[in-house]
C-alpha positions as CSV (number, residue, x, y, z in Angstrom):
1,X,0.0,0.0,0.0
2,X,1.3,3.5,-0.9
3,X,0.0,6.1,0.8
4,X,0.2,9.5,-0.9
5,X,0.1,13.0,1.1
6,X,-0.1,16.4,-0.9
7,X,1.5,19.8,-0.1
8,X,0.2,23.2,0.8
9,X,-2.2,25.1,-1.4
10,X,-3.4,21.1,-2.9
11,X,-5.5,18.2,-2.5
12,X,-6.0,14.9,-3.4
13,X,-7.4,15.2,-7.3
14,X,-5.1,18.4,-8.0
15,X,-2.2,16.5,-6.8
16,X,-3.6,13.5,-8.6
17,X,-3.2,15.3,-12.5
18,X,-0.3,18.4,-11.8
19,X,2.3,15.7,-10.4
20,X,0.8,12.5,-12.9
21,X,0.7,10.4,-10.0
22,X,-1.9,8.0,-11.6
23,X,-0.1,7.6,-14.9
24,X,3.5,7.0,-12.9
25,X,1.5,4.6,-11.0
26,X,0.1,2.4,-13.5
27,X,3.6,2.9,-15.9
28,X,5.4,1.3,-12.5
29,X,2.8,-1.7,-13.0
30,X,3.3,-3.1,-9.4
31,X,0.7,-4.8,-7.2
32,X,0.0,-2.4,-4.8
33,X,-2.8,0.1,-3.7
34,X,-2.1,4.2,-3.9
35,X,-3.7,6.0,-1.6
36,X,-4.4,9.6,-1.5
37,X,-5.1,10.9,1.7
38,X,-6.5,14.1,2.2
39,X,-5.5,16.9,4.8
40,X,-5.6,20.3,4.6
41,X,-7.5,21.2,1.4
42,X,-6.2,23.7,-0.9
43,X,-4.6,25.6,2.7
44,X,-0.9,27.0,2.9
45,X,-1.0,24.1,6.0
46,X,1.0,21.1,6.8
47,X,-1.7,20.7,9.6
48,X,-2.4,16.4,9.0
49,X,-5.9,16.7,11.1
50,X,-7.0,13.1,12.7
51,X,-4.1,11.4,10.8
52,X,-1.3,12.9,13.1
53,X,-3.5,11.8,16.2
54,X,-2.9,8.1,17.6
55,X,-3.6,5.4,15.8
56,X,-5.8,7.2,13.5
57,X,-3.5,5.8,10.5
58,X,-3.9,2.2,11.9
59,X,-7.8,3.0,10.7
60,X,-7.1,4.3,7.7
61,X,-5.3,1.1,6.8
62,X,-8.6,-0.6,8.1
63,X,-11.2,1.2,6.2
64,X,-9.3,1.3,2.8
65,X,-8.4,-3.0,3.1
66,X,-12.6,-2.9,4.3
67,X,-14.2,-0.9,1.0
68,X,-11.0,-3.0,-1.5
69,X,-13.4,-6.2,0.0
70,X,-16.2,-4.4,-0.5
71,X,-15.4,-3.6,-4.0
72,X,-14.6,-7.5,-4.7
73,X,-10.9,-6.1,-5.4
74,X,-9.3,-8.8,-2.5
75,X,-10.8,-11.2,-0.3
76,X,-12.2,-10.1,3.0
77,X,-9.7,-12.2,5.0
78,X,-6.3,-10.3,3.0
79,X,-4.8,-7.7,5.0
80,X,-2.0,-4.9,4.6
81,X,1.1,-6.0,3.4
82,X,4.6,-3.6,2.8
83,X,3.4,0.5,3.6
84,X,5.4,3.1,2.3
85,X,4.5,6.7,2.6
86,X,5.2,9.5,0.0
87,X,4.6,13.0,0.1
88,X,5.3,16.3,-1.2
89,X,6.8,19.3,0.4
90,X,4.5,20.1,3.7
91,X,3.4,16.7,3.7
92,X,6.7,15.9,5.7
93,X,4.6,16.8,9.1
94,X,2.2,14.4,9.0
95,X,4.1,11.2,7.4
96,X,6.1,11.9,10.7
97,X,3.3,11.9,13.3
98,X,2.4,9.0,11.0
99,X,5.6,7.2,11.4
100,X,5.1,8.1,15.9
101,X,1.8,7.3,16.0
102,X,0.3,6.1,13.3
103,X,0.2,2.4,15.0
104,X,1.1,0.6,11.6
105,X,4.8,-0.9,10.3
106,X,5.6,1.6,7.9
107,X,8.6,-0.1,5.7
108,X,9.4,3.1,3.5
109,X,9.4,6.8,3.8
110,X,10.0,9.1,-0.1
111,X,9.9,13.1,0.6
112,X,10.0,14.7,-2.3
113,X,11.6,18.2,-0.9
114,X,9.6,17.7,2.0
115,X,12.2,17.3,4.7
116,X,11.4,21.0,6.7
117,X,11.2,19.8,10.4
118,X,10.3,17.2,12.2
119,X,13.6,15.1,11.6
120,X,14.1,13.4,14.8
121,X,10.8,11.8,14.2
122,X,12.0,10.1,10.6
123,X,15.4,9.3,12.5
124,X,13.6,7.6,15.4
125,X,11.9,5.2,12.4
126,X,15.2,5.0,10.9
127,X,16.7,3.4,13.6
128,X,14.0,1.5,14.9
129,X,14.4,-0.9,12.3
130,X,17.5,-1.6,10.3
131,X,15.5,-2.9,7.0
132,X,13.5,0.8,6.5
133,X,14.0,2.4,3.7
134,X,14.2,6.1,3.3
135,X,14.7,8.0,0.0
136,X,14.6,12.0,0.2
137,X,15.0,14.2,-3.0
138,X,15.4,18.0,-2.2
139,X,16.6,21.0,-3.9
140,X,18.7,24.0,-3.4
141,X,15.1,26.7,-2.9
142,X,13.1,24.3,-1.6
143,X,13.5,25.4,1.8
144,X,14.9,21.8,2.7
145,X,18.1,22.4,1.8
146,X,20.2,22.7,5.3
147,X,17.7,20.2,7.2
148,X,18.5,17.8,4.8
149,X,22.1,18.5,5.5
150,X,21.8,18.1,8.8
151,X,20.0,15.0,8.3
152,X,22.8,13.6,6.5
153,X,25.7,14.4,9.2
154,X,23.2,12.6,11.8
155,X,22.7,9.8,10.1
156,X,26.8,9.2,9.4
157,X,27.5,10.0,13.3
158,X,25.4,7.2,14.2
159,X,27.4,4.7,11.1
160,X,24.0,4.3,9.4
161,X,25.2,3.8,5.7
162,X,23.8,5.8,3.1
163,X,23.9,7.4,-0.4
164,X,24.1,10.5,-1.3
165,X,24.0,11.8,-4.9
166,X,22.9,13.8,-7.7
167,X,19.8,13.6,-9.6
168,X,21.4,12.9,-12.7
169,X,23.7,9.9,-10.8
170,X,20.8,8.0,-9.9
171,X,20.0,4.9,-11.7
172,X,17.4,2.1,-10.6
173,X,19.9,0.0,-9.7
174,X,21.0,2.8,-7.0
175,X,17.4,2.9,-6.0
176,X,17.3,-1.2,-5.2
177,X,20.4,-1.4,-3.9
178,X,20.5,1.7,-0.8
179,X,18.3,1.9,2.0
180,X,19.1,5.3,2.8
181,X,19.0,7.6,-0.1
182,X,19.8,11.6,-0.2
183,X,19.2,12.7,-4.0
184,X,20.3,16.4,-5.4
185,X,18.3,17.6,-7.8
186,X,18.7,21.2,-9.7
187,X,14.8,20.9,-10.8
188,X,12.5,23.1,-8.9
189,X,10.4,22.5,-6.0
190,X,7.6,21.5,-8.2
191,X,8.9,19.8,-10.8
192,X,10.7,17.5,-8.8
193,X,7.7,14.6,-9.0
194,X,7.3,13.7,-12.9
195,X,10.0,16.0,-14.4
196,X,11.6,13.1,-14.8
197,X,9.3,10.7,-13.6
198,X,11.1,10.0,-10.2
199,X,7.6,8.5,-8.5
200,X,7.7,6.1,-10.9
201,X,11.1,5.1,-10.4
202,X,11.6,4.4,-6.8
203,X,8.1,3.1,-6.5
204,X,8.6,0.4,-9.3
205,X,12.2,-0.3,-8.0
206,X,11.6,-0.6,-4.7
207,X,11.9,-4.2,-2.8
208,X,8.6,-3.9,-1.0
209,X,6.8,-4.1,-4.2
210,X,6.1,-7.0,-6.5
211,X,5.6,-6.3,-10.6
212,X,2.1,-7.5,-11.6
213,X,2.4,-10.7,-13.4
C-alpha cells in the first residue's frame, strides 16, 4: 500500500493530475494500492488533522483494506502487506506523526523536498528498524536544503550507511540497492515529482513491491 500526502495550497485530485501520480503509478505496474489521503484542502497548511492523532492511520489502513473487499478487489480475510509513505513538500509533518503514531509498520518513507522539520521523528523510524528504507530528494530553494544536510551528518554520526548523490547519478539500480537515499536535484520545488518521472522510479524499484504478473 502506498499512501500519498499532498503539499500546501493542494488536494487529493489536483495532486492526482499536476504531479501524474496516476499515470506513474500504472507505468510502475506493481501490485500495490495508492492512496491519496487528504489533509488540509487547498490551505498553505502542513496541519495532518485526525491522521497525526494516535492510531488514526492504523484506521485508515482498516477502512481502505474494508471498501477494496467491498469492492470485490481482495478477499475479506487479505490484510496490509509492505506501507510506504510518499509525500510532497509540507506533507513531511504528518508522514512523521504518522511514522510516531500512526500504530502501523511503515517499511518506507519518499519526501520529495519535504524534509522542513520534524527530523528526529524520521530518525527515530530509521533506527528503529535496520531494514526501513528512506529516500529524500530535495533542492537547493526548496526550503529543505540545510535540514536535509543536517540530516545527512546525523545519520553518518550514528554509522547508518547511506547514499548520497545527484539527480542525474541515480540509476534504478541505485534505487534497489541503498536503504538510505539523499538525491540532489537542480529541478525546482515543483517539478521534482514527474520531471523526470522519479515517482515512478523508486516506486517500481523498490523491494517492497512485486511487478504484476
Amino acid at each position: 500500500m502506498i499512501f500519498w500526502f499532498h503539499g500546501w495550497n493542494n488536494n487529493i485530485d489536483s495532486a492526482l493530475t499536476e504531479y501524474g501520480l496516476s499515470r506513474q503509478f500504472a507505468d510502475a505496474g506493481i501490485n500495490a494500492v495508492l492512496v491519496l489521503a487528504e489533509t488540509a484542502k487547498d490551505a498553505p497548511d502542513s496541519y495532518g488533522g485526525k491522521l497525526e492523532q494516535k492510531n488514526t492511520f492504523h484506521g485508515l489502513v482498516k477502512e481502505v483494506l474494508k471498501k477494496l473487499a467491498d469492492m470485490h478487489i481482495i478477499s475479506a480475510q487479505a490484510r496490509e502487506g509492505n506501507i510506504i509513505l510518499a509525500g510532497h513538500s509540507g506533507a513531511y509533518r504528518v508522514m512523521a506523526h504518522i511514522l510516531q503514531k500512526g500504530n502501523e509498520p511503515v517499511k518506507e518513507v519518499i519526501l520529495f523536498d519535504a524534509l522542513y522539520a520534524d527530523t528526529d521523528k524520521f530518525m527515530d523510524w530509521l533506527i528503529a528498524d535496520r531494514h526501513h528504507r528512506f529516500i529524500n530528494l530535495y533542492t537547493n530553494h526548496g526550503g529543505t536544503f540545510d535540514e536535509t544536510k543536517s540530516m545527512m551528518h546525523q545519520v553518518k554520526d550514528l554509522k547508518i550507511a547511506e547514499d548520497s548523490l545527484e539527480e542525474t547519478e541515480v540509476t534504478p539500480g541505485v534505487i534497489r540497492n541503498n536503504k538510505i537515499i539523499f538525491i540532489h536535484t537542480l529541478h525546482e520545488h515543483n517539478y521534482i515529482i514527474q520531471h523526470p518521472d522519479n515517482f515512478k522510479l523508486f516506486i517500481e524499484n523498490s523491494p517492497f513491491l512485486k511487478k504484476i504478473r
